[in-house]
N, C-alpha and C positions, 0 to 999 in steps of 0.2 A: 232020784234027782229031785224028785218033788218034794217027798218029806224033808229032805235035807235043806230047800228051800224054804218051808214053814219054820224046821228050826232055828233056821238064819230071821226068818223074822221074828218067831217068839221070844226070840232072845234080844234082838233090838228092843221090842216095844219092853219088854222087860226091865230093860238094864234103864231106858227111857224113865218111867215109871219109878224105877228105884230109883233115881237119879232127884226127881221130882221129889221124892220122899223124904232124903235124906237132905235136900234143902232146904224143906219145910222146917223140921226138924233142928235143924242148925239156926234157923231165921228164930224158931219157938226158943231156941238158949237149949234145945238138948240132943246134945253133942253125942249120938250115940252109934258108934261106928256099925257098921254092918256088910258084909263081905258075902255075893249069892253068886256060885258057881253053879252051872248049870249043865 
């Protein structure tokens, strides 16, 4: 139950994180898709 609970969070702050990235990114003019399954 516990680990299963970390990877519910790893993958929040994760997907958070990429989320930020792939903003920046689009804001900078490049457009570059990225797809992280986990």
């Amino acid at each position: 139950m516990f680990r299963y609970f970390c990877q519910v969070l790893l993958t929040k702050k994760w997907g958070i994180s990429i989320k930020k990235e792939s903003l920046s990114q689009i804001n900078q003019g490049l457009k570059i898709p990225r797809d992280y399954y986990i």
